[in-house]
Backbone as XML, in Angstrom:
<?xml version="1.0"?>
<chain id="A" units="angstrom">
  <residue number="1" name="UNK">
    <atom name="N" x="-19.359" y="-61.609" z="6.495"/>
    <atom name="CA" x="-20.143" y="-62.526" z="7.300"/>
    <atom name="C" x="-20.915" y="-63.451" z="6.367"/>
  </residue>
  <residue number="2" name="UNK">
    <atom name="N" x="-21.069" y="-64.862" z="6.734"/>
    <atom name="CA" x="-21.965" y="-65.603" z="6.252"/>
    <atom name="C" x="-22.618" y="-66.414" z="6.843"/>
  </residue>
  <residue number="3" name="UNK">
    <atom name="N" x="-23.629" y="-67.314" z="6.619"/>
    <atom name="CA" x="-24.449" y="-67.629" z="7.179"/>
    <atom name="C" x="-25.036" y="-69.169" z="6.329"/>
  </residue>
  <residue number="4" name="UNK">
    <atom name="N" x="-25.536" y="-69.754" z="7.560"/>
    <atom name="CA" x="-25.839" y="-71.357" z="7.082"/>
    <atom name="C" x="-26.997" y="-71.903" z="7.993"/>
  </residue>
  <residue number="5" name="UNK">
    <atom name="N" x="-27.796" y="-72.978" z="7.569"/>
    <atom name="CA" x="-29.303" y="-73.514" z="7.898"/>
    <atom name="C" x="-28.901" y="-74.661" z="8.513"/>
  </residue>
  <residue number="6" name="UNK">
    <atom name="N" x="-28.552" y="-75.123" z="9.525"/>
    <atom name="CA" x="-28.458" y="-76.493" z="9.747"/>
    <atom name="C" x="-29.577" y="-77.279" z="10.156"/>
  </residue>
  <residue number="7" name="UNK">
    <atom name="N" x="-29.168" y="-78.053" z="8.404"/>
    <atom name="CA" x="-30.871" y="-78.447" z="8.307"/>
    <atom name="C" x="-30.879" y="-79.860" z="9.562"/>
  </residue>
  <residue number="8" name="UNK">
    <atom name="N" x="-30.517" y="-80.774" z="9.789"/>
    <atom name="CA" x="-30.808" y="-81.444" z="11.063"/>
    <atom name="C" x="-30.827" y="-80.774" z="12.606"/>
  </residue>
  <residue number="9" name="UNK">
    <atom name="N" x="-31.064" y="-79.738" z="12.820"/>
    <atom name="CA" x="-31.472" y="-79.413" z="13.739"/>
    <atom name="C" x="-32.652" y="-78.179" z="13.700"/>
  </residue>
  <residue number="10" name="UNK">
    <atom name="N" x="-33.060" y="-77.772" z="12.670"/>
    <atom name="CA" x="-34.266" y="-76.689" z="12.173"/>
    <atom name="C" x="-35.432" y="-77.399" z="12.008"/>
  </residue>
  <residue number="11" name="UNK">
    <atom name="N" x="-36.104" y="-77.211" z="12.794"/>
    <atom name="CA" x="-37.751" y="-77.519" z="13.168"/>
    <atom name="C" x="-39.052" y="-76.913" z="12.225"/>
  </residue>
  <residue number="12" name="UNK">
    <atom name="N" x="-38.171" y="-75.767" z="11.342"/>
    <atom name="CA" x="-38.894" y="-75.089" z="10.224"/>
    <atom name="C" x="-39.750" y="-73.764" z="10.870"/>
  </residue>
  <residue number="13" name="UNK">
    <atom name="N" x="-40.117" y="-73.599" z="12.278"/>
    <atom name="CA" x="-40.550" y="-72.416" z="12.988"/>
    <atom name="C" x="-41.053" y="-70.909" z="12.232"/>
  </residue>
  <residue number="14" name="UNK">
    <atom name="N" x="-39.794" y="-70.559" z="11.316"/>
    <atom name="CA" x="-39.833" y="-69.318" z="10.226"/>
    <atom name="C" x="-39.663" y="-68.102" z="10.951"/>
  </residue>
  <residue number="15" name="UNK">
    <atom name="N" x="-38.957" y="-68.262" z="12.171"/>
    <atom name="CA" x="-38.978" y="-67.162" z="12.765"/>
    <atom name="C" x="-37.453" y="-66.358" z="12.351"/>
  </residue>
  <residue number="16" name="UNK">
    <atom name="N" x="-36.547" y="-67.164" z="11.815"/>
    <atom name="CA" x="-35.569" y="-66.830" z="10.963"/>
    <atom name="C" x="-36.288" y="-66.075" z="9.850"/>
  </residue>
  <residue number="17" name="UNK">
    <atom name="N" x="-37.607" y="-66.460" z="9.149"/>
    <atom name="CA" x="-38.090" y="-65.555" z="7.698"/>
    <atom name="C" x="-38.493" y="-64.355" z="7.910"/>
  </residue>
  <residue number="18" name="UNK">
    <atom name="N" x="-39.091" y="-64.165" z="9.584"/>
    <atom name="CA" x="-39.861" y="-63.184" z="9.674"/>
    <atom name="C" x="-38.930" y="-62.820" z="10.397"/>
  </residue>
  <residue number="19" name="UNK">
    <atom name="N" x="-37.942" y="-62.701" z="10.810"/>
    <atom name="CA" x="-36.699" y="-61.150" z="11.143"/>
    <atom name="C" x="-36.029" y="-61.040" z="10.148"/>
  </residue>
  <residue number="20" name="UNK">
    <atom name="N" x="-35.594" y="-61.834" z="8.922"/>
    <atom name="CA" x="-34.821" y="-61.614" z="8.082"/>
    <atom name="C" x="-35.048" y="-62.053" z="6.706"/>
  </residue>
  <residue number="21" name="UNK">
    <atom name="N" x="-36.493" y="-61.635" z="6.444"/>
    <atom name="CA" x="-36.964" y="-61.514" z="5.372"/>
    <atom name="C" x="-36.175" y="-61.536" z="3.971"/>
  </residue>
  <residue number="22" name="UNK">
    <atom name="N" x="-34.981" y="-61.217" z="3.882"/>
    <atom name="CA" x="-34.094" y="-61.116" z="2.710"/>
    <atom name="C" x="-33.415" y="-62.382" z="2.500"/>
  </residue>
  <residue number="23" name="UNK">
    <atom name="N" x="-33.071" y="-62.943" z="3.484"/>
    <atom name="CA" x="-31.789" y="-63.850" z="3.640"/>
    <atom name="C" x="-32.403" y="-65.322" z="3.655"/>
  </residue>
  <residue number="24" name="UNK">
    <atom name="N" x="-33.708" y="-65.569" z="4.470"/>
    <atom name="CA" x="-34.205" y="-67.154" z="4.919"/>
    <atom name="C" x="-35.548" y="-66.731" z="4.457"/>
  </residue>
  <residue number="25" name="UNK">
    <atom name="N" x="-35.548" y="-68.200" z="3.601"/>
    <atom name="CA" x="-36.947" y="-68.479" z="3.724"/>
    <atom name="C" x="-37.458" y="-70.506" z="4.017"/>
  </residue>
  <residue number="26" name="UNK">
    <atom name="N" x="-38.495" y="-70.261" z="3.578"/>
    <atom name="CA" x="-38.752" y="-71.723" z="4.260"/>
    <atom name="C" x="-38.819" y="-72.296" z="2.675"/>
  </residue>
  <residue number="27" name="UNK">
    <atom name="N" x="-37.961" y="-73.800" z="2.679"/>
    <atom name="CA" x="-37.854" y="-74.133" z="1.226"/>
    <atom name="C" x="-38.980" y="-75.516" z="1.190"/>
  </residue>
  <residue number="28" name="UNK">
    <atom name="N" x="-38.748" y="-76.459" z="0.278"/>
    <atom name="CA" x="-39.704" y="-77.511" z="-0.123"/>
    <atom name="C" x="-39.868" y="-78.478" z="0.981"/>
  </residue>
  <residue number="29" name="UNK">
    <atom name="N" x="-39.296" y="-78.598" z="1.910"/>
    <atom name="CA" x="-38.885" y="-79.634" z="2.217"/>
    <atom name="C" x="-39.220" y="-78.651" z="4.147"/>
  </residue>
  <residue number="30" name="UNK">
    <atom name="N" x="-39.956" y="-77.885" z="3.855"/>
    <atom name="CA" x="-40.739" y="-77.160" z="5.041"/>
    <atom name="C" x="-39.854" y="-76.466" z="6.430"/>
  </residue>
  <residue number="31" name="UNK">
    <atom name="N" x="-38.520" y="-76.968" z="5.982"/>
    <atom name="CA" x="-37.101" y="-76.531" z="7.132"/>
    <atom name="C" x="-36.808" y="-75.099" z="6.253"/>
  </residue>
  <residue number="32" name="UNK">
    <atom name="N" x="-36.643" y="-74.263" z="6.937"/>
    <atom name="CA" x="-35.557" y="-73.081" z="7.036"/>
    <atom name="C" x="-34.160" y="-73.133" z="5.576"/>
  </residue>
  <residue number="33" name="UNK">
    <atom name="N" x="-33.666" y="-72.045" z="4.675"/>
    <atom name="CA" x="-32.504" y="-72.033" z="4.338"/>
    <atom name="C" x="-32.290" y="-70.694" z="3.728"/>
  </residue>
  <residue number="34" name="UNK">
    <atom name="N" x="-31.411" y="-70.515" z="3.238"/>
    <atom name="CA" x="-30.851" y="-69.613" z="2.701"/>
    <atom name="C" x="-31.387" y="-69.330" z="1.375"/>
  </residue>
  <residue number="35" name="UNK">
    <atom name="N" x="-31.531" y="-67.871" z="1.262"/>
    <atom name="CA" x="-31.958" y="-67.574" z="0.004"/>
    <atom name="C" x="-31.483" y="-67.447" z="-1.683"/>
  </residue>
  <residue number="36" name="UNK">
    <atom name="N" x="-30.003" y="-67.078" z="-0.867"/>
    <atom name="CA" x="-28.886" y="-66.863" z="-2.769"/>
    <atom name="C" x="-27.660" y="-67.563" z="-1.677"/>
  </residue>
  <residue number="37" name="UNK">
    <atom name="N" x="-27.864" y="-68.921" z="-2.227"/>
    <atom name="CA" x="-26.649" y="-69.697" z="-1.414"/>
    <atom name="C" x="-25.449" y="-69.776" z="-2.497"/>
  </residue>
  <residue number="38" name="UNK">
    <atom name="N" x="-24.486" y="-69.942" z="-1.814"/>
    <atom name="CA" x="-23.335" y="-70.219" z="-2.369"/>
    <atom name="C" x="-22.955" y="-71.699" z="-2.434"/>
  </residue>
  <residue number="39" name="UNK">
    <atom name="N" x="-22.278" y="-72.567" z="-2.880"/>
    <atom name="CA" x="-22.010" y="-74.282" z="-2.681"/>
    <atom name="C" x="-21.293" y="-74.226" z="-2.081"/>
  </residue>
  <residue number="40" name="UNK">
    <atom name="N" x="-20.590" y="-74.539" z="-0.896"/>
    <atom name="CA" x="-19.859" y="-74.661" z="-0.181"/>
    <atom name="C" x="-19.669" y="-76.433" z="0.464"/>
  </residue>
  <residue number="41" name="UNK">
    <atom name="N" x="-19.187" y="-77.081" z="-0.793"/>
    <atom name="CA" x="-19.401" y="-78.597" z="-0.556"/>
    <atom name="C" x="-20.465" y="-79.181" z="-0.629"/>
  </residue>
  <residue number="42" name="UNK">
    <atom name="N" x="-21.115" y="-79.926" z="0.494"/>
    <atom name="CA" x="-22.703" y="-80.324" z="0.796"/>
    <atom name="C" x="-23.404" y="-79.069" z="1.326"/>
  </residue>
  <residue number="43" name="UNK">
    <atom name="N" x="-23.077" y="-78.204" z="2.083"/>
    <atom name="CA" x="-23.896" y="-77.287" z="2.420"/>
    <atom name="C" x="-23.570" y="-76.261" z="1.688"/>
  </residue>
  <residue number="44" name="UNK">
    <atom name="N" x="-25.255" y="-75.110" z="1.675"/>
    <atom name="CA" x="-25.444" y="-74.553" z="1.416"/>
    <atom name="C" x="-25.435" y="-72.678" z="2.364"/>
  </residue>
  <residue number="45" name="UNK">
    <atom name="N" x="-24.615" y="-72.007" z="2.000"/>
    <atom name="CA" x="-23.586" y="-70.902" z="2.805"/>
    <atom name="C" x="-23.964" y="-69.691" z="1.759"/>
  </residue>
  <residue number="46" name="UNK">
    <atom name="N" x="-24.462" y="-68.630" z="2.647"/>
    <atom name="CA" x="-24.513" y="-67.879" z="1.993"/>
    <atom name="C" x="-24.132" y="-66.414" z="2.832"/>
  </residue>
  <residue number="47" name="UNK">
    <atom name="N" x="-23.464" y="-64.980" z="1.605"/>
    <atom name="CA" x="-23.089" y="-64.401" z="2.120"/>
    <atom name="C" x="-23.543" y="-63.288" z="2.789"/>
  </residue>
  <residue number="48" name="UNK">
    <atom name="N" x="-23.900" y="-62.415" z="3.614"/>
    <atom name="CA" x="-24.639" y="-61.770" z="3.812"/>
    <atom name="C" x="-24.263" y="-60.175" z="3.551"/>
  </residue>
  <residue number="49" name="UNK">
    <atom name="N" x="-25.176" y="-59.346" z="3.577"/>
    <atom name="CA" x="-25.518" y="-58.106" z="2.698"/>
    <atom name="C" x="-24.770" y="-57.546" z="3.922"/>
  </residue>
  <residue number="50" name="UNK">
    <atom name="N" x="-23.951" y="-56.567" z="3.847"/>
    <atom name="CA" x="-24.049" y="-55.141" z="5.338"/>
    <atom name="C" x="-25.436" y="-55.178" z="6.089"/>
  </residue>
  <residue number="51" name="UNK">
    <atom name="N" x="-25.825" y="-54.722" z="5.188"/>
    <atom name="CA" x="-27.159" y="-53.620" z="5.485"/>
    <atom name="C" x="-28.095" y="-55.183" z="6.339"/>
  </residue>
  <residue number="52" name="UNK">
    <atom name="N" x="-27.797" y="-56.247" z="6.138"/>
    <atom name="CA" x="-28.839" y="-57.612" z="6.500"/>
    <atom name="C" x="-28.043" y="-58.118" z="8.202"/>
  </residue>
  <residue number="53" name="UNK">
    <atom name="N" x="-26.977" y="-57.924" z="8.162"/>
    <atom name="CA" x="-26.330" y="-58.302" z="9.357"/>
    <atom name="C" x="-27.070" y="-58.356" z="10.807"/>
  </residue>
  <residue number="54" name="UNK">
    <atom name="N" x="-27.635" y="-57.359" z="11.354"/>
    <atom name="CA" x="-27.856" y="-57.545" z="12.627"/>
    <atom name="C" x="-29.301" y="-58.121" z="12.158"/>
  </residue>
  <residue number="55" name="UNK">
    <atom name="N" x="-29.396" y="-58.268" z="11.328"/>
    <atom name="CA" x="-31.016" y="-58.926" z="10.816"/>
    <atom name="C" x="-30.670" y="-60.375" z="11.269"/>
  </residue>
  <residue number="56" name="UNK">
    <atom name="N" x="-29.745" y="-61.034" z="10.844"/>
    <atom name="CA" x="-29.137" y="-61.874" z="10.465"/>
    <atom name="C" x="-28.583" y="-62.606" z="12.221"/>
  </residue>
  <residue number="57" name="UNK">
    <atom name="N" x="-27.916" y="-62.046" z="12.730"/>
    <atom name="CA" x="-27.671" y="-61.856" z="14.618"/>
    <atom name="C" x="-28.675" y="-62.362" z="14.871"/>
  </residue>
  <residue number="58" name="UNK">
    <atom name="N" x="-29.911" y="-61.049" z="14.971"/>
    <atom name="CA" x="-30.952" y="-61.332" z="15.811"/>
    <atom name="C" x="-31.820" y="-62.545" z="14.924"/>
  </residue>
  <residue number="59" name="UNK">
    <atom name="N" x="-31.599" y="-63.180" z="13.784"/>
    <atom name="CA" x="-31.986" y="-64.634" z="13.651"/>
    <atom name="C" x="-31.707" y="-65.357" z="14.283"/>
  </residue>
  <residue number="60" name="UNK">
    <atom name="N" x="-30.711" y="-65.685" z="14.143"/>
    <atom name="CA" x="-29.371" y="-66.450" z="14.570"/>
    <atom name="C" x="-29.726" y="-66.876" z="16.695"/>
  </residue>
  <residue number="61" name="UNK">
    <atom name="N" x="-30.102" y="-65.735" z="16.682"/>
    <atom name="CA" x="-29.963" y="-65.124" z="18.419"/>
    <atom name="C" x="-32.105" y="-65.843" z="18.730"/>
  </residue>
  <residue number="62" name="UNK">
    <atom name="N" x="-32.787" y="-65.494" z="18.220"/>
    <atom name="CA" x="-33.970" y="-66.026" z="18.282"/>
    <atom name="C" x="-33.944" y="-67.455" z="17.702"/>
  </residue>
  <residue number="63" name="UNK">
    <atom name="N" x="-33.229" y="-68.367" z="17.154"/>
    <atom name="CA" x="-33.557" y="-69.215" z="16.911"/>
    <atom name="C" x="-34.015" y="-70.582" z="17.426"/>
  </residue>
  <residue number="64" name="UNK">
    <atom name="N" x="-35.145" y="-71.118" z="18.011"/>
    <atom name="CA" x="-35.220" y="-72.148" z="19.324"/>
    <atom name="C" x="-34.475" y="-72.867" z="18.866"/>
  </residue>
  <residue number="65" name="UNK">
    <atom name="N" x="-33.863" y="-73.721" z="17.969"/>
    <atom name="CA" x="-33.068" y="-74.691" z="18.517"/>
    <atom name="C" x="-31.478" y="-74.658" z="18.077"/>
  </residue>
  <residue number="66" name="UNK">
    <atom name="N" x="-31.014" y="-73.385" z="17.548"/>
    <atom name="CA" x="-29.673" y="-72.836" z="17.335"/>
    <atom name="C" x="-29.125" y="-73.318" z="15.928"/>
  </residue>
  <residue number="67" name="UNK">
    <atom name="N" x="-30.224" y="-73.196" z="15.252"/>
    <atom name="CA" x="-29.847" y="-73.703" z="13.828"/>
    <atom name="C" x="-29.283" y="-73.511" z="12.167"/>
  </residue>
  <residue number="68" name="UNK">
    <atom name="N" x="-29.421" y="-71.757" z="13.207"/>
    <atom name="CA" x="-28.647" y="-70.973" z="12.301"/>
    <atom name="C" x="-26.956" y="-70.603" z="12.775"/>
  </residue>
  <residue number="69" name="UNK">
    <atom name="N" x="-26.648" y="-70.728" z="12.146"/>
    <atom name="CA" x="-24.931" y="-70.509" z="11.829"/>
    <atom name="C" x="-24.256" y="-69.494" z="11.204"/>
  </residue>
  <residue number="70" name="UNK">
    <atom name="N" x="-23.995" y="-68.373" z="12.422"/>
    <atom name="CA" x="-23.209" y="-67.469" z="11.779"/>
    <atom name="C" x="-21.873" y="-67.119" z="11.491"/>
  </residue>
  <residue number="71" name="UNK">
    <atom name="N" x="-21.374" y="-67.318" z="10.223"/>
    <atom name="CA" x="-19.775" y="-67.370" z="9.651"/>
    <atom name="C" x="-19.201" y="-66.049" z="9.685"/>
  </residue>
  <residue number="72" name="UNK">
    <atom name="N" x="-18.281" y="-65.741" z="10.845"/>
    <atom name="CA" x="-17.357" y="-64.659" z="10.629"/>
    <atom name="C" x="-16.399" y="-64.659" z="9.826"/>
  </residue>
  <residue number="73" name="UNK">
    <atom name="N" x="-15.993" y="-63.613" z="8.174"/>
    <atom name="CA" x="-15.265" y="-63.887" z="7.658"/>
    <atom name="C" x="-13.979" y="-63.352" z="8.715"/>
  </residue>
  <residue number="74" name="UNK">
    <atom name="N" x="-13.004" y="-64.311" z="7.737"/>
    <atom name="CA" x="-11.456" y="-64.767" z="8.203"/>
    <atom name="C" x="-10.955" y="-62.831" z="7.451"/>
  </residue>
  <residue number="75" name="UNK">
    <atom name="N" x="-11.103" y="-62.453" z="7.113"/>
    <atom name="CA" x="-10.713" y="-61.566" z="6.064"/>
    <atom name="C" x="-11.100" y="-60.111" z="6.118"/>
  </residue>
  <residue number="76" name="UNK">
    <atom name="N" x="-10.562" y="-59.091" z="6.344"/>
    <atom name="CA" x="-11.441" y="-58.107" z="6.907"/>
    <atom name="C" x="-12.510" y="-57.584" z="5.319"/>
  </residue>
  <residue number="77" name="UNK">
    <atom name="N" x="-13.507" y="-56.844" z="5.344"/>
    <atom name="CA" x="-14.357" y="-56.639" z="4.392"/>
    <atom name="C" x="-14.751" y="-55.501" z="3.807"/>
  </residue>
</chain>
């Protein structure tokens, strides 16, 4: 599984930081992202831990304006 900030639609809220403390935090620029991103072109994608997953859901799932993006890998794991 991985996971992505879409920064034009993240309002910066942090309610992504405070369920998933490992994965998001709030960067310079006061919006929401990922913590150990990967490059994935222009955006920034990162992969997520087992153990962070439903952390990661219930971000994803609380987020007011749906700005987190969760990547099901293609690949079993």
């Amino acid at each position: 599984m991985k996971v992505k900030v879409k920064k034009d639609t993240c309002i910066g809220c942090g309610a992504c930081t405070v369920i998933a403390d490992h994965v998001f935090q709030i960067g310079d620029d006061g919006l929401a992202e990922v913590i150990h991103p990967i490059e994935n072109e222009s955006e920034k994608i990162a992969n997520i831990p087992n153990e962070e997953k439903e952390n990661v859901i219930d971000a994803s799932e609380s987020c007011p304006t749906g700005a987190i993006e969760v990547i099901e890998n293609e690949e079993h794991e």
